[in-house]
LOKOLBA-423749 format. One line per 4 residues: number of its first residue (from 1); their letters; for each residue x, y, z of N, C-alpha, C, O, CB. Coordinates in pm, whole numbers. Glycine has a CB too. Example, Ala and Ser with C-alpha at 12.3 -4.5 7.8 and 13.67 -1.06 7.14 Angstrom:
# LOKOLBA-423749
1	as	1319:-569:780:1230:-450:780:1320:-330:780:1424:-332:846:1131:-447:905 | 1285:-225:708:1367:-106:714:1290:3:787:1341:114:804:1408:-60:572
//
This chain:
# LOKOLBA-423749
1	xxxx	-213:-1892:970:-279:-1898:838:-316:-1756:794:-381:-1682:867:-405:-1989:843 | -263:-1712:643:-324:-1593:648:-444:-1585:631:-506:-1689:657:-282:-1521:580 | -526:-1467:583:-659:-1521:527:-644:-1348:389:-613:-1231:369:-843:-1533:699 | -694:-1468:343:-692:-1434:146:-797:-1313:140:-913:-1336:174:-771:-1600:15
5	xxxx	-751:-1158:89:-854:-1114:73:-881:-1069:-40:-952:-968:-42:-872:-1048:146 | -849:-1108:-129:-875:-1106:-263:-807:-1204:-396:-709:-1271:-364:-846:-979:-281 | -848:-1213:-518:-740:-1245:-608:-763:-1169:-699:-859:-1095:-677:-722:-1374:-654 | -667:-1145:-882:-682:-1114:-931:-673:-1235:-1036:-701:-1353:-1016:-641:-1020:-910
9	xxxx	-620:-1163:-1169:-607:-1242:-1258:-458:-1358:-1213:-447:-1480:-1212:-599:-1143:-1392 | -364:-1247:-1180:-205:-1307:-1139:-191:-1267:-993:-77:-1230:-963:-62:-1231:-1236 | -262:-1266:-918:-192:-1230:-757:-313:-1246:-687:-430:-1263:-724:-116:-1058:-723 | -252:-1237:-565:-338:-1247:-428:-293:-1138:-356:-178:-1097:-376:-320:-1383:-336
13	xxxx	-398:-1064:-243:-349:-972:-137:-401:-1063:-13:-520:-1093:-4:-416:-804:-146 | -314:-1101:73:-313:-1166:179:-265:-1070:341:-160:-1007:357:-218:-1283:132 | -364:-1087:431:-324:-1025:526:-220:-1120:581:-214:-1243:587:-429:-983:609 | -103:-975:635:-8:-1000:664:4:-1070:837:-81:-1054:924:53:-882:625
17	xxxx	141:-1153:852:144:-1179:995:289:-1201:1007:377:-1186:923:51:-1303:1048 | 293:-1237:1121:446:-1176:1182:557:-1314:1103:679:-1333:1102:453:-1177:1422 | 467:-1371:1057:585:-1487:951:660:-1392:857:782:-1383:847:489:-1623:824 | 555:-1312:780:649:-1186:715:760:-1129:717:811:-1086:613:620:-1103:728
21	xxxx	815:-1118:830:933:-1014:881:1043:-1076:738:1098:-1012:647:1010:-1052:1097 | 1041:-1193:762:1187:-1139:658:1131:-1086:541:1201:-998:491:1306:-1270:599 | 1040:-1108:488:1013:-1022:320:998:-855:323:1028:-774:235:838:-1079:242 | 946:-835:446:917:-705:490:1058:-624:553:1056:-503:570:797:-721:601
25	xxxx	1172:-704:581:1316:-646:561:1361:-630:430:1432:-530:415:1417:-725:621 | 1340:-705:318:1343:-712:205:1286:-598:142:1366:-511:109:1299:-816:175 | 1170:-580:119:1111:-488:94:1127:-326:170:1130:-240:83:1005:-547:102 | 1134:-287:268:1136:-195:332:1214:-131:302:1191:-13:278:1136:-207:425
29	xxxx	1371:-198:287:1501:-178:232:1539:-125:80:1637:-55:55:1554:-299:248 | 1439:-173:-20:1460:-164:-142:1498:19:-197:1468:119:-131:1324:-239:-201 | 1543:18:-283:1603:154:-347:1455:269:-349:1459:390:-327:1676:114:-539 | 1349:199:-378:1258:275:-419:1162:271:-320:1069:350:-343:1215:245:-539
33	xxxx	1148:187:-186:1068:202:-51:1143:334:-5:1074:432:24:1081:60:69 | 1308:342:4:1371:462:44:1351:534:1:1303:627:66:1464:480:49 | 1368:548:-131:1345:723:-191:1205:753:-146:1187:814:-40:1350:750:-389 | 1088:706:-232:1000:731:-220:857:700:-118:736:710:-139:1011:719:-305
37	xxxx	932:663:-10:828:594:95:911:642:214:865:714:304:802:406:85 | 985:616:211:1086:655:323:1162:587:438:1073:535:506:1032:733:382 | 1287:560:497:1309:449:584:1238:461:686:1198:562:745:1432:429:624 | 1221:336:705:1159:279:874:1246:211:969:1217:138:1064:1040:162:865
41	xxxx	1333:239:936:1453:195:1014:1459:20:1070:1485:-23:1182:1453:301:1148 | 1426:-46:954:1355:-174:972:1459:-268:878:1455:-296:758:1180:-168:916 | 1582:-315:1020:1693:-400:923:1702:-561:981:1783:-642:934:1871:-319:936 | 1624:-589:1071:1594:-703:1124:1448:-767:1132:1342:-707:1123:1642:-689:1235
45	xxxx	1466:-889:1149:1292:-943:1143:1264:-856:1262:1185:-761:1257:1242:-1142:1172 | 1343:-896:1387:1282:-865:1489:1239:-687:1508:1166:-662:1604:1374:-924:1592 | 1272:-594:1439:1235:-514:1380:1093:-498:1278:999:-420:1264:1333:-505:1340 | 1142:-619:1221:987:-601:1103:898:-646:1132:790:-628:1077:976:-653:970
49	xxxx	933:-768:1290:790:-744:1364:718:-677:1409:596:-675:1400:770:-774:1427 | 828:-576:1494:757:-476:1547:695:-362:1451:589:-305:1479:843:-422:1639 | 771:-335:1335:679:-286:1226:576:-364:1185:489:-291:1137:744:-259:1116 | 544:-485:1180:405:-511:1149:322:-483:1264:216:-431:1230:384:-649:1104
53	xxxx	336:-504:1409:219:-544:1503:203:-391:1503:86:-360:1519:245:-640:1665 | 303:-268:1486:250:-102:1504:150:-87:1414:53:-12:1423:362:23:1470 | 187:-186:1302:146:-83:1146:7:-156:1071:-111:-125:1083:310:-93:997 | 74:-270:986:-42:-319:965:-188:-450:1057:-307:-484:1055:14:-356:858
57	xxxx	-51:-471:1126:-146:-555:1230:-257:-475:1325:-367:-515:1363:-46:-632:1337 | -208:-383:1343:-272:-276:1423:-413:-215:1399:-520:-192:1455:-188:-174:1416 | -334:-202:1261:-506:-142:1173:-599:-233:1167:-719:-207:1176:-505:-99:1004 | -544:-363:1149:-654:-421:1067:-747:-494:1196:-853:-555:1178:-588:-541:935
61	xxxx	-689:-475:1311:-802:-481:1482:-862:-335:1477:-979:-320:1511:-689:-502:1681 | -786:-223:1434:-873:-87:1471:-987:-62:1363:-1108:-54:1389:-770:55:1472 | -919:-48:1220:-974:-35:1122:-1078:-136:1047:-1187:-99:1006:-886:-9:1067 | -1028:-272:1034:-1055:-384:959:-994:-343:832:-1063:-346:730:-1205:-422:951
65	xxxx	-870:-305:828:-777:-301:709:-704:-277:689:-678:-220:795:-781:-273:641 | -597:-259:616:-485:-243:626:-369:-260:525:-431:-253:419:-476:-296:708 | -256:-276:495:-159:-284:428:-171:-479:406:-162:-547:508:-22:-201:514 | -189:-546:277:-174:-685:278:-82:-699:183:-57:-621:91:-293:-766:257
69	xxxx	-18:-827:214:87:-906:137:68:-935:-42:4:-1040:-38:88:-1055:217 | 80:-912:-149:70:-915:-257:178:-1036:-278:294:-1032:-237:83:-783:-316 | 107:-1166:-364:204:-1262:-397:138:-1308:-516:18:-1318:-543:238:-1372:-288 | 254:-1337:-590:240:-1405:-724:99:-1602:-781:151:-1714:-787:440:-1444:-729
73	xxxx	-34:-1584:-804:-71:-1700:-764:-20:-1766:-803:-57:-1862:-735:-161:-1732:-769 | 86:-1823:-905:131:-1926:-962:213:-1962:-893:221:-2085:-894:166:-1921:-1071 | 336:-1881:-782:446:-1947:-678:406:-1927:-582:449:-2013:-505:578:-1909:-668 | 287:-1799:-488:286:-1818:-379:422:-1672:-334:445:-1620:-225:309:-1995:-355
77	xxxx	498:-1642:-497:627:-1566:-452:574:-1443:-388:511:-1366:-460:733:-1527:-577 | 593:-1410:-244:589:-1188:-240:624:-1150:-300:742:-1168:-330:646:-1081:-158 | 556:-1080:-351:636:-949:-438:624:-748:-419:662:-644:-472:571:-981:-601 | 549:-796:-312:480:-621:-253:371:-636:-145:334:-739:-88:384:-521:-395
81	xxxx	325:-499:-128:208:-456:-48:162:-419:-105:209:-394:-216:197:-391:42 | 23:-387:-66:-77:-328:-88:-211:-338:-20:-267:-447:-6:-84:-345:-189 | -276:-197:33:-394:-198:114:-438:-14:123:-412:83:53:-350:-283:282 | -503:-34:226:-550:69:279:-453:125:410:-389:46:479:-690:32:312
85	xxxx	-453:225:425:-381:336:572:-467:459:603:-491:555:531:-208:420:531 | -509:433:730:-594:513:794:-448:635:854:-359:604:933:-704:409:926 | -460:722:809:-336:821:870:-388:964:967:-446:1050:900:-243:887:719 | -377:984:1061:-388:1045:1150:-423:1214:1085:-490:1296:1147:-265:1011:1235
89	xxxx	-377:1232:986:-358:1368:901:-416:1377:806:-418:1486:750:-244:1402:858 | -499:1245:739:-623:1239:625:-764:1206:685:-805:1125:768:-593:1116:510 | -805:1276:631:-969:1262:612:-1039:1109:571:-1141:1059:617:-1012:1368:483 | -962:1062:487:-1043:911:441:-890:825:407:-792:882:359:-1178:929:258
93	xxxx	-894:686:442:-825:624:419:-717:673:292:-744:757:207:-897:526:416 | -614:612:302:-497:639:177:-519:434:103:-568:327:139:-257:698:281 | -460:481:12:-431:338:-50:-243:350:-66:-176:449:-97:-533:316:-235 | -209:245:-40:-69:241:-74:10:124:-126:-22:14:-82:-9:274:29
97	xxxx	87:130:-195:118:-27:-288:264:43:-293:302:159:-276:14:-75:-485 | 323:-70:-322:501:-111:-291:536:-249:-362:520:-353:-298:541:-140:-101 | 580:-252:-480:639:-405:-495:842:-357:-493:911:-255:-494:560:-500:-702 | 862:-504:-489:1018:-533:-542:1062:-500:-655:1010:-540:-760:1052:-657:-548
101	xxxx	1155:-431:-651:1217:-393:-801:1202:-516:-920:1169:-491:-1036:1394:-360:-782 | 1228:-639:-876:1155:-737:-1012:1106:-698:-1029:1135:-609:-1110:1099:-845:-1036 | 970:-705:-983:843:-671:-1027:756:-565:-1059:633:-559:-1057:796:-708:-974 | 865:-460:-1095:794:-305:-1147:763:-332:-1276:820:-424:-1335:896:-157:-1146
105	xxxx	682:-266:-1327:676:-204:-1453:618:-311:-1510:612:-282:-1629:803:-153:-1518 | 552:-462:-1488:492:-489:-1539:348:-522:-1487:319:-638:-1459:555:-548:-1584 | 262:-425:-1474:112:-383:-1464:71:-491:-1283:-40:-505:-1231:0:-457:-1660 | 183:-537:-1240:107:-556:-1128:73:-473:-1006:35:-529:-902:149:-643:-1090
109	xxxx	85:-346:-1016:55:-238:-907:-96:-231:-941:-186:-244:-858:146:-78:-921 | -109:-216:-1041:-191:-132:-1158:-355:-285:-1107:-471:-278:-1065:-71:-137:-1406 | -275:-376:-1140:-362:-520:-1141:-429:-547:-1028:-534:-610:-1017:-281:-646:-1161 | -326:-470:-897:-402:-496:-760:-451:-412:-681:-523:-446:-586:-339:-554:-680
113	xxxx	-423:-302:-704:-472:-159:-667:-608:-142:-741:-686:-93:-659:-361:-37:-713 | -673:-161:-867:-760:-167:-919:-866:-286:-860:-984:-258:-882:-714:-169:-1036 | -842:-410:-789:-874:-471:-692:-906:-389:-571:-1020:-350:-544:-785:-554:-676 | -809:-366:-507:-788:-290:-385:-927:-172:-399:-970:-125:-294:-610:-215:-385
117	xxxx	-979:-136:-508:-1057:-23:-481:-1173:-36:-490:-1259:48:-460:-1033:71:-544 | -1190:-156:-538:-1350:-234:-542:-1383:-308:-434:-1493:-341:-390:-1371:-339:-657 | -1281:-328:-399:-1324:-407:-225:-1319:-324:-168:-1425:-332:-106:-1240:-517:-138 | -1245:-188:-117:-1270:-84:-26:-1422:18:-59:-1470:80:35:-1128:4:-34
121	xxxx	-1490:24:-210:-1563:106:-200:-1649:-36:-198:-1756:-23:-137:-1566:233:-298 | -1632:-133:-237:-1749:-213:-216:-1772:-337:-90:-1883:-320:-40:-1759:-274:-345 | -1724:-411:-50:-1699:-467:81:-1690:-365:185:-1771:-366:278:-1577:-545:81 | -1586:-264:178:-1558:-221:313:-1657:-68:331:-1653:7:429:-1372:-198:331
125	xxxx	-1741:-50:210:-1817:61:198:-1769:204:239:-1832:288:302:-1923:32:263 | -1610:215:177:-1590:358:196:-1646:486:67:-1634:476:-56:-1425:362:213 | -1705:596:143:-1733:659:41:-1581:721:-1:-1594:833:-50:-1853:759:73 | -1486:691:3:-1374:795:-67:-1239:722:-14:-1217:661:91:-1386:983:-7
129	xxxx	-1183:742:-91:-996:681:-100:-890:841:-109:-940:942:-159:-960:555:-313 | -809:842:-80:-694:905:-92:-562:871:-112:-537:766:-54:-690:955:-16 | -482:909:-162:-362:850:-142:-217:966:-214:-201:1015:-325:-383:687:-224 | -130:973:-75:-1:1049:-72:75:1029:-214:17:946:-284:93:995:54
133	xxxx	169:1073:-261:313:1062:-302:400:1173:-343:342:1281:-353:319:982:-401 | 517:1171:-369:601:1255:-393:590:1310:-520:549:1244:-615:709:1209:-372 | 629:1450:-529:597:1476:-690:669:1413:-744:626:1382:-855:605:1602:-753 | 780:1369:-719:887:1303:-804:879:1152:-839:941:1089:-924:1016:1321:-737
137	xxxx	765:1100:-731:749:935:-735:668:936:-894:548:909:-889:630:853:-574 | 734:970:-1053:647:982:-1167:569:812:-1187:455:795:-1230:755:1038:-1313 | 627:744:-1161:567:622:-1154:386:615:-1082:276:603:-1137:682:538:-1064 | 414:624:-985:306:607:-876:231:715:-913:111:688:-907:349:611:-719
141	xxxx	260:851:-958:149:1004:-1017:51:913:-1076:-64:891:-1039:224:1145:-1165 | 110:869:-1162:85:833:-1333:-29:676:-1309:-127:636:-1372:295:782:-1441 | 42:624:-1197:-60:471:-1121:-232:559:-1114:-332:546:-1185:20:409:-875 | -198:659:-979:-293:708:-951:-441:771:-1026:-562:776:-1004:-234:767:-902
145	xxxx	-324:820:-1144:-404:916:-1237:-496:809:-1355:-585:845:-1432:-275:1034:-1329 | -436:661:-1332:-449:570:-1425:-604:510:-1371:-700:494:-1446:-312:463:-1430 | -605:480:-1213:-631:434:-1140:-818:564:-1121:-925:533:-1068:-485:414:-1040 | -790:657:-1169:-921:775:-1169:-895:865:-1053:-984:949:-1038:-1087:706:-1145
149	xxxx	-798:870:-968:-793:943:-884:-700:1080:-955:-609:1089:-1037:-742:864:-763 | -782:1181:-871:-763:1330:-913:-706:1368:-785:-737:1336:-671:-903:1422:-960 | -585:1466:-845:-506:1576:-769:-630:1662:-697:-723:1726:-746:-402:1679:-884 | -597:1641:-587:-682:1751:-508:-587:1883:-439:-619:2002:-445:-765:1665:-374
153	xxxx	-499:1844:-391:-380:1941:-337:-292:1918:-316:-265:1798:-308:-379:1996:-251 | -164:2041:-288:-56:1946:-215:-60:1966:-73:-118:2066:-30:96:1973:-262 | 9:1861:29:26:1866:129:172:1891:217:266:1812:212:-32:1780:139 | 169:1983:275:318:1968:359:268:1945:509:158:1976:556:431:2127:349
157	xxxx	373:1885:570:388:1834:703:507:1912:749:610:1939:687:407:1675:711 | 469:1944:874:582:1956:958:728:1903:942:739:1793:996:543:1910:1060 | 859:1954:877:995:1858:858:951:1767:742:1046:1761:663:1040:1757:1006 | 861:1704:705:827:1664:542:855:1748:437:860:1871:431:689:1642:516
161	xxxx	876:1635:329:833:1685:209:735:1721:172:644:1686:247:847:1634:141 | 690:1802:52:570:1842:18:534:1708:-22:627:1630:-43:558:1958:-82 | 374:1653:-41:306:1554:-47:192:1614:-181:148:1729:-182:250:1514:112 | 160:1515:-281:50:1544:-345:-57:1435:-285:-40:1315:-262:75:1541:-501
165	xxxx	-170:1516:-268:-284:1469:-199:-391:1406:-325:-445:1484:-404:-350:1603:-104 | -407:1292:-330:-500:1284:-493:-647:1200:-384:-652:1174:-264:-389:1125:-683 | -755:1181:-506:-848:1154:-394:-931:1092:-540:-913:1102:-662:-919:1305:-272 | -1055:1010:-426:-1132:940:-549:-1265:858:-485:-1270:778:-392:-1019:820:-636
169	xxxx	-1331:891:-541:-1442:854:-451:-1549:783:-487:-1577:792:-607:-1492:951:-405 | -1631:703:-412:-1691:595:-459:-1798:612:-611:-1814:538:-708:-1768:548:-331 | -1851:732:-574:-1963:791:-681:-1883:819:-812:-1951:832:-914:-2042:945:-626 | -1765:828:-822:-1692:900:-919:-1754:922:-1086:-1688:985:-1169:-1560:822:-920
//
């Protein structure tokens, strides 16, 4: 059973479980998880299990949070992620969201990420959010910037791309 951690007007974020794997091959795979997220080398369930129990299953025993399932309330359909990522190389949690090419461009990133930030500064009482992307991801800049979070720097990693670092914080 999952358990529901939010709704909006049109969706739910549901923590994820290893029933997932096939949507999470689905997704992982998509044109725009690659460009701009990057492969995980994740072409089988039995693969996208083991990407969930590393990734989001993981967090959400270490952290109490994590990456959850985004589905449509009227079918129940997946259509993305979205949550929090505690990353080894940030200071305060990242937020990160991913739907299916259906489902771009019409305001549901925007619909659940704006969720996503009232339960993290308010349920999960973080003083501050962060969150990565590519300069080139113009979509996701433009989410962020929508969303009140400010460019703080860029970031490079070791063999990475450069990263813009944006940030946003509970007091804002």
């Amino acid at each position: 059973m999952n358990r529901l951690v939010f709704e909006t007007e049109r969706l739910r974020l549901e923590s994820l479980t290893l029933a997932d794997s096939p949507f999470i091959v689905e997704l992982l795979n998509t044109p725009g998880w690659l460009q701009y997220i990057g492969d995980r080398n994740v072409r089988t369930e039995q693969q996208a299990e083991e990407y969930l129990r590393q990734g989001p299953l993981k967090n959400y025993e270490r952290f109490g949070f994590g990456l959850g399932r985004v589905t449509l309330k009227e079918t129940g359909e997946p259509i993305g992620l979205c949550g929090f990522l505690q990353r080894d190389y940030l200071e305060h949690p990242d937020i990160g969201y991913a739907l299916l090419p259906a489902f771009v461009g019409q305001g549901y990133a925007y619909e659940v990420a704006r969720q996503a930030l009232v339960v993290g500064f308010g349920e999960l009482g973080l003083p501050k959010l962060q969150a990565i992307t590519l300069p080139t991801n113009v979509p996701s800049v433009g989410l962020l910037k929508r969303l009140g979070f400010t460019l703080e720097s860029e970031l490079t990693r070791e063999g990475d791309d450069t990263l813009l670092l944006f940030g946003l914080s509970a007091t804002r």
